[in-house]
N, C-alpha and C positions, 0 to 999 in steps of 0.2 A: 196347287199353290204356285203360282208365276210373281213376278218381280222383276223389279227393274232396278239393277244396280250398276251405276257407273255406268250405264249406255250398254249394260249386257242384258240382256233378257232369259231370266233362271227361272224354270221348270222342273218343278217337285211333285212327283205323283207316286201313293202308294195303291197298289194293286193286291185283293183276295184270291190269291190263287196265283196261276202262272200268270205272266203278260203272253197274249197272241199276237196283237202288230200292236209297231210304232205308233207311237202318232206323229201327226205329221209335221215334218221337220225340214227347214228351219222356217220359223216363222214367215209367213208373208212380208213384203216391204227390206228384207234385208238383203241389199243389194251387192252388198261388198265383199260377201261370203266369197272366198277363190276355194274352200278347205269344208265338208259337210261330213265329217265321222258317225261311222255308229259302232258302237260295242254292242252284242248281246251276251249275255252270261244266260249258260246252261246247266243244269244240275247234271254230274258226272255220275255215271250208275256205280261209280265204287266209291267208299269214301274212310279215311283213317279212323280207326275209332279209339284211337288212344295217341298224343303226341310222343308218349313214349314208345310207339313202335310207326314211327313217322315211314317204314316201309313198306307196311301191311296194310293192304285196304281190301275191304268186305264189300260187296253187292248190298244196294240200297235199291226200298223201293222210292224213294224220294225224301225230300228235306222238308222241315216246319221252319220256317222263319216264325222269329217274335222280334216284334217292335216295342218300343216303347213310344210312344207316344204322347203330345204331340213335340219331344225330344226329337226324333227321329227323323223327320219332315223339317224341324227347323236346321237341325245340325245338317243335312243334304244340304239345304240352302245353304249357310252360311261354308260350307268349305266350298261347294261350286263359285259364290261369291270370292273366294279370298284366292281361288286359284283360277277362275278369270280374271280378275285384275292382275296376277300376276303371266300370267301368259297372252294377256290382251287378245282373247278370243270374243268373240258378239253374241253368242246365245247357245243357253244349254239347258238339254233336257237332260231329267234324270226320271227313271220308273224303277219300282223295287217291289216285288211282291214279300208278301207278307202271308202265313198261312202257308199250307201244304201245296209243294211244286214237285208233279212225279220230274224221276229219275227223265230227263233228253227233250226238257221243255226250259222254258225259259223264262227264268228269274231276276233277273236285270237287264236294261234297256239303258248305255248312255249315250246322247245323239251331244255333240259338239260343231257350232259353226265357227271358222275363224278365216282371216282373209289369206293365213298360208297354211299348207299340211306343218307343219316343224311347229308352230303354237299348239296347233289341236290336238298335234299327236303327243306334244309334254302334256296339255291339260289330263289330257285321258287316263296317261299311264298315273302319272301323280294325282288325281283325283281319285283312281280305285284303291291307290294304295292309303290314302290317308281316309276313305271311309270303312276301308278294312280295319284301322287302328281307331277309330276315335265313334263311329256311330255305332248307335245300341240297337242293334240286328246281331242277332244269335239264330245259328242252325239246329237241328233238332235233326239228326239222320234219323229216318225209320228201314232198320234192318229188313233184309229179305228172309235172312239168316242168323241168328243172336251171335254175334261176334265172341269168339273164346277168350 
């Protein structure tokens, strides 16, 4: 899904399985980029399995994501939308796998252009934190070990 909001160009991609590379980022014809970010998010081989022992983490062999669909795809857009225009950055990808991602691969991909690092690097940080609250992506750990 790509789009054009307010002179930003937003990319929304869900992936079956881990993402392997980027794609390619920043668009062509964007000249004014000084700033070209990428996050990757990896699945951590331990992971909590209960928020009430928010210190204990068990070995996983990896995560399920579930989506909801096609909620999930529009709600990426629409918050990449609402926080380029508020950090006035030029184009943003976003990829998220969906589906089983072993433990030390990688399950999210966000590429951000902007014409200084200090916008891209607000977008970034406040765009994972607000698709961490608001989009409907749930993990699913799959134990190495049945957690006690």
């Amino acid at each position: 899904m790509a789009e054009r909001g307010d002179e930003t160009l937003i990319q929304v991609r869900l992936t079956d399985g881990p993402i392997r590379s980027p794609h390619p980022f920043p668009p062509e014809g964007l000249q004014t980029a000084g700033a070209v970010l990428m996050f990757r998010g990896i699945v951590r081989p331990n992971e909590k399995h209960s928020e009430a022992t928010d210190l204990i983490e068990d070995p996983i062999e990896g995560l399920r994501y579930q989506v909801y669909q096609p909620m999930t795809t529009r709600e990426l857009a629409r918050l990449a939308s609402i926080q380029a225009r508020e950090h006035g950055v030029l184009a943003v990808d976003v990829h998220h796998s969906e589906g089983f991602v072993a433990a030390g691969e990688c399950s999210f991909i966000l590429q951000v252009a902007g014409k200084h690092r200090g916008e891209a690097i607000r977008f970034m940080d406040e765009f994972i934190i607000e698709m961490k609250r608001h989009v409907p992506i749930w993990k699913i750990p799959h134990w190495r070990v049945k957690p006690k």
